[in-house]
N, C-alpha and C positions, 0 to 999 in steps of 0.2 A: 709553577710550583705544584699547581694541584696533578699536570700529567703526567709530572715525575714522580709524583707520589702513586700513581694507579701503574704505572711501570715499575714502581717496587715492590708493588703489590702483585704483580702478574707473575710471578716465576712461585711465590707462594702458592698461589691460589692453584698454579697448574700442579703441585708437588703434593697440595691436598687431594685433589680429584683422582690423582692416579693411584695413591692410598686409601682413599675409598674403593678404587675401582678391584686393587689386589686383594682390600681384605677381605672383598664376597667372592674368590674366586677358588675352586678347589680343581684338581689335580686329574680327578678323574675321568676317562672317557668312555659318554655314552654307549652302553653294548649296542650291537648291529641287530637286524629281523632275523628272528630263527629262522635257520636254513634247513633245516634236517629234522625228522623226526626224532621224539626223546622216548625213551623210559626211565621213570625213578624203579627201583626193583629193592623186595626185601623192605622195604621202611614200615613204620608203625603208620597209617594215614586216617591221620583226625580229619573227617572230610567238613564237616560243620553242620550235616544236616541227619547227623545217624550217629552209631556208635563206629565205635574207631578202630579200622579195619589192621589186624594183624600181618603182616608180611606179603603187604600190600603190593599193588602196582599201580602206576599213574603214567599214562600217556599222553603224549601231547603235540601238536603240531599245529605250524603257520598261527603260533599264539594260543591257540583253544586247547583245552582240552576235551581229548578222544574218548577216553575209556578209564574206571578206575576201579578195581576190585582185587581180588586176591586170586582169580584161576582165570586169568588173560591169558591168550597166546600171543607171542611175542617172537615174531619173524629172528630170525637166528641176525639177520644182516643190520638189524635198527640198533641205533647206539642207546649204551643202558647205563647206569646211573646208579650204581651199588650202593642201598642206604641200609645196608645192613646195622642194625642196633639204635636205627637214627628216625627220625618223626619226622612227617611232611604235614604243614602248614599250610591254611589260606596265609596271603599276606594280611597283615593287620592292617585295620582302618581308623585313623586318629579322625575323630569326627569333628573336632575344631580344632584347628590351631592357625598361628599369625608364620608359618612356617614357609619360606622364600620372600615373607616381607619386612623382613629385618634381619640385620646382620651384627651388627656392633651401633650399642643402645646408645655408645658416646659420640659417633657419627653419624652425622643427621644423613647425609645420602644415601648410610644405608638405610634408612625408614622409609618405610611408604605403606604403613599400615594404616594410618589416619589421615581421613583429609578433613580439611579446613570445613566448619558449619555443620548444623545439626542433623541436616536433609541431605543425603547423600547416596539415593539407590543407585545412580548410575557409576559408583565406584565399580571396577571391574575385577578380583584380584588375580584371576588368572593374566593379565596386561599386567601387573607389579611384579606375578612371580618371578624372581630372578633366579634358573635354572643352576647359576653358578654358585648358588651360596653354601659356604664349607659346613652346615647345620643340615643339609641333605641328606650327603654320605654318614654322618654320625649316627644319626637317627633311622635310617636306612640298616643302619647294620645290625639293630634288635631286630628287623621283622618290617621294621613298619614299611609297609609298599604304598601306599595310599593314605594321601590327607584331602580334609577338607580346610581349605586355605580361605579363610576370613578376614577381612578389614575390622577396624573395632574403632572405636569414639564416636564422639555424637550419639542422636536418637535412633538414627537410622545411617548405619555405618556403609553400606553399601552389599553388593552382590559379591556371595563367597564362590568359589568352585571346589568341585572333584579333581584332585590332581594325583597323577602316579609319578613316583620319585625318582624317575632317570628319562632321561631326554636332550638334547640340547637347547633347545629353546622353549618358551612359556607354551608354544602352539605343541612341539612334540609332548608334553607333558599335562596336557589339558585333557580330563577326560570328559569332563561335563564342564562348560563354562556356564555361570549365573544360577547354580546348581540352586543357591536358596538365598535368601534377603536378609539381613542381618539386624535386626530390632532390640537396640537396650530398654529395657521396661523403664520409668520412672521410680524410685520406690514410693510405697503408697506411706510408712512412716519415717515423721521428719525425725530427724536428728539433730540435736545442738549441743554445740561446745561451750566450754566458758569464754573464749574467743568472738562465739557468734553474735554480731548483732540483728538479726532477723528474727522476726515474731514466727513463731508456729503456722499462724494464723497466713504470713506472708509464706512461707517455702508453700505451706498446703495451694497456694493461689496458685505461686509460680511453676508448683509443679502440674497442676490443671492445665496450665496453658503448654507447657511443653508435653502434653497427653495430646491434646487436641490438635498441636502439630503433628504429630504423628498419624490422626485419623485423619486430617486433611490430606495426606499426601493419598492416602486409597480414595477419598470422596474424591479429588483432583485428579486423580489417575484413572478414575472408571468416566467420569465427564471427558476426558480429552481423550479416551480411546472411542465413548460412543461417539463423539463428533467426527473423528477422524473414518472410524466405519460407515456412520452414515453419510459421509462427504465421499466416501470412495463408492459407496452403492450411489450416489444421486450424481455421479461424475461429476464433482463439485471442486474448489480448491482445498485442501485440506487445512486442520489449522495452523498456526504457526507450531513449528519442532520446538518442541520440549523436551531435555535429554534426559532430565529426571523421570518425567512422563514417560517417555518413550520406554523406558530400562521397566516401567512395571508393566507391560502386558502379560506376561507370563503371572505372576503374584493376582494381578485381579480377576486373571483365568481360571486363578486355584490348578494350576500347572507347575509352578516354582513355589514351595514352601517358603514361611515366613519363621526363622528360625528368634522367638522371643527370648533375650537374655531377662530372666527371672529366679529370686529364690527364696521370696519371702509367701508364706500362705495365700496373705490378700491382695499382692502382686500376678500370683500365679493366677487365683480366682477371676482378677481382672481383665488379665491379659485372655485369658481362656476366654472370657464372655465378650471380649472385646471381637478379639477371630471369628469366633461363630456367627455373630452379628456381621460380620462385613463380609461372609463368608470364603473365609482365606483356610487355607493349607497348613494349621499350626504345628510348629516342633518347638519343646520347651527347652532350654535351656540351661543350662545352673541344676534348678529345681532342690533345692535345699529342703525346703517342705513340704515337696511333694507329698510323703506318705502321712498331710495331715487334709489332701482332695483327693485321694485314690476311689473315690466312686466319681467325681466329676472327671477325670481324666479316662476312666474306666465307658463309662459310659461313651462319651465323645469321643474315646479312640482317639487320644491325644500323646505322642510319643515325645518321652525326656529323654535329652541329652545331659548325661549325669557328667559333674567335673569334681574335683578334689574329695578322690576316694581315697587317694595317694598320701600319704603324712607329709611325703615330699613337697605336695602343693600347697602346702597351708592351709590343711583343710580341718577349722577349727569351728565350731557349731555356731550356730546362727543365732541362738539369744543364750542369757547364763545361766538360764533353766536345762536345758539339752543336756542329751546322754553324751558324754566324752566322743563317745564312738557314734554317735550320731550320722556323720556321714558316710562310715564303714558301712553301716548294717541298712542304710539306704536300699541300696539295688536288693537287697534279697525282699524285701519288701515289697518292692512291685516287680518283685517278680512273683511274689505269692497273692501278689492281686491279678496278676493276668496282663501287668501296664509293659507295655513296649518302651526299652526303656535299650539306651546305648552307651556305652564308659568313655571318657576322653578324658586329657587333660585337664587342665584350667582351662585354656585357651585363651590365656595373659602371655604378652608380648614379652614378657621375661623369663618364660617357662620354655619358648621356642631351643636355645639350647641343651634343656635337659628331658627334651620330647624323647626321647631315646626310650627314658622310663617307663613311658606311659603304659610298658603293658603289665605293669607292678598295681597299676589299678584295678585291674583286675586280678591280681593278685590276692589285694587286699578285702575286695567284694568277698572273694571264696572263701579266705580266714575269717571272715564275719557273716557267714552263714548263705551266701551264694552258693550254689551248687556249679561247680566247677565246670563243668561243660557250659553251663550257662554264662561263666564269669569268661571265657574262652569266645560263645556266639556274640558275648558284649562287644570285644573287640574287631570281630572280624563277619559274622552274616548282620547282625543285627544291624550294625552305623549303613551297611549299604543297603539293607531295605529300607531303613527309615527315607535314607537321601536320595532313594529310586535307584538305584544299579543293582539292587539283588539278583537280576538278571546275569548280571556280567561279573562278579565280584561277591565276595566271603563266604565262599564253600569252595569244595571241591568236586565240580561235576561237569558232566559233559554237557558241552557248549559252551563253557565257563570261559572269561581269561585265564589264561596259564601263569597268574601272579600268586606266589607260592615260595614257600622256603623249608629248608631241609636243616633241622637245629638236632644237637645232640643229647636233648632233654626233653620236658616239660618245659615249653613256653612261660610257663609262670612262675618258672623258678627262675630265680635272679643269678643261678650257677648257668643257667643253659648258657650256649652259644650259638648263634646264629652262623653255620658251612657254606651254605649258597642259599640262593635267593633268585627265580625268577621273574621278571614284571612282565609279561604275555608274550612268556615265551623266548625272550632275551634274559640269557646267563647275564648278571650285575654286577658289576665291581663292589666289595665289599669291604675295600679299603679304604680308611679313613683317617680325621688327623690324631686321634686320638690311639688310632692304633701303631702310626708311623713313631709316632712320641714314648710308646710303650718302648717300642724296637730299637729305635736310639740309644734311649738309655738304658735298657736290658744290654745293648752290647757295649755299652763303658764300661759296665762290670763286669761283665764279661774278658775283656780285653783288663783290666784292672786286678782278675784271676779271683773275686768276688764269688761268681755264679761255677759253678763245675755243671758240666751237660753229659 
């Protein structure tokens, strides 16, 4: 009975798996290595690091970029790139998102942004990102060339990466793996419902002890690297492999940033004194009340990762005292403090769909008293110096990668469109399912005699 019962179970179970496996899978194929040198010619070129150069040129080859100004010579026989009337772009940098680790929130196969228990540095997410997932090309086709691809739950969620958005598999698409450590703060006040049965007194305990799990893991991680250093100087056995251990040498190097999810004052305060004491690599996260520590953050050269600038992200103030617009007028505020400071999403696992948006955050920064070029470096030089690739990534200059796009507007205007798009140096497919869907049924009507062309 019971092995006829698991044989009528087997033709299901295979019919689920292969619908899981189609719904993260989309259409598009990865572009090939540039073969040929480029020019863009005639474009407007917002390069990121100056004012924005009038009927510019941008050259490029074997991925880099060569040369970019306005009085280039440019060999008669190199292929050229008319962007007359049209603006060239860094690619944007979404500096957190759950972006190739979920696909459809109703199937569990496609999740793999949370793993199971509180301690989790040896999560990898570059190993989860699934290159085929249809939330790629979507999002790809505003601009954005580059995320930082993050795991989230628990205390310590695991290792995020640098990832550029076309490739075929997780390894083409990897540009930094273990880029930064992904740390949920505790909040420092308790909350209670008329539901709750817990004392004040009890959450304040419980939550001490899940703080001090968290310090344990860097006390635990700097004891098992010095044993293991001094077991390899005194050619000794090492200790026993720790995979959690093992995944923080970079973090207790102060080599791989510890990116703290925070956004209350005395959360931020904490976490900030907590970093400097253990002396780790802090990037803040959330930061909702930031501009109530802009001389603690100031001092310490401490950079925030700003999220729900966007109305679209539910970004609603943090107690019912706060200015409506409270987290609009955020970024221009440190930026009139001097705070190094970078725009993204939420970087909530249900926001991954509509990442497309995200450069409307910066949109919104500018409407609320950002200075536009700044609200512009938010999204594209600033996340990559914060996360170390300013070298390779969010300007436009020589020696740079050649990830970059050619749109018919202003970036921040929600009318622009994004024409092309390359990721160093590879032309990108820019088709998506949203625009197949358009096309379909634009030609019903069409064929319906609805539309006249």
């Amino acid at each position: 009975m019971k092995t006829a019962k698991r044989r009528s179970l087997a033709p299901a179970i295979v019919l689920l798996a292969c619908l899981a496996t189609l719904a993260g899978a989309h259409d598009q194929i990865p572009a090939p290595p540039q073969t040929e040198p480029i020019a863009i010619v005639n474009a407007t070129i917002h390069t990121g690091n100056g004012p924005a150069i009038q009927s510019g040129v941008l050259l490029f080859e074997n991925g880099k970029i060569t040369a970019v100004g306005n009085a280039l010579r440019i060999p008669a026989d190199l292929k050229q790139i008319d962007a007359t009337g049209k603006h060239v772009y860094a690619g944007l940098f979404s500096a957190r998102t759950a972006m190739g680790l979920v696909e459809i929130g109703a199937v569990r196969a496609t999740k793999d942004y949370d793993e199971t228990g509180d301690i989790n540095p040896n999560v990898r997410a570059e190993q989860a990102f699934n290159p085929d997932s249809e939330n790629i090309p979507v999002t790809r086709s505003n601009g954005i060339l580059t995320v930082l691809s993050a795991p989230s739950g628990g205390l310590v969620s695991g290792h995020a990466a640098i990832m550029r958005m076309d490739g075929w598999t997780w390894e083409d698409m990897t540009v930094v793996p273990q880029a930064a450590l992904i740390v949920n703060w505790p909040k420092n006040r308790p909350t209670k419902s008329w539901s709750d049965t817990e004392s004040i007194e009890e959450k304040k305990k419980k939550r001490a002890g899940r703080v001090a799990k968290i310090d344990d893991l860097i006390t635990d991680a700097r004891a098992y690297w010095t044993a293991k250093d001094a077991a390899k100087k005194a050619k000794k056995a090492p200790p026993l492999m720790d995979r959690r251990l093992e995944s923080m040498r970079g973090v207790i190097d102060g080599n791989t940033p510890v990116i703290v999810s925070a956004d209350e004052v005395m959360d931020l305060r904490e976490a900030v004194a907590w970093a400097l004491d253990r002396g780790l690599q802090l990037i803040l996260f959330g930061g909702a009340q930031s501009d109530q520590c802009l001389d603690l953050l100031k001092d310490n050269d401490i950079p925030v990762i700003l999220n729900n600038t966007n109305p679209e992200g539910w970004s609603t103030p943090v107690t019912r005292d706060s200015d409506y617009d409270a987290l609009y007028k955020l970024p221009a505020k440190l930026h009139a403090a001097g705070i190094r400071f970078a725009l993204t999403s939420t970087g909530s696992v249900g926001r991954v769909p509509h990442e497309r948006s995200f450069p409307y955050e910066a949109s919104m920064a500018a409407a609320f008293g950002l200075p536009a070029d700044e609200a512009l470096k938010a999204i594209t030089r600033y996340p990559a110096e914060i996360l170390g690739v300013g070298d390779k990534l969010g300007t436009l200059e020589n020696g740079k990668n050649a990830t970059f796009f050619i749109a018919n507007g202003d970036i921040l205007d929600i009318r622009t469109v994004v024409e092309r798009a390359f990721i160093d140096g590879r032309e990108i497919d820019l088709n998506d399912h949203h625009k197949m869907m358009y096309e379909k049924y634009r030609e019903k009507y069409r064929q319906l005699g609805r539309i006249e062309e």
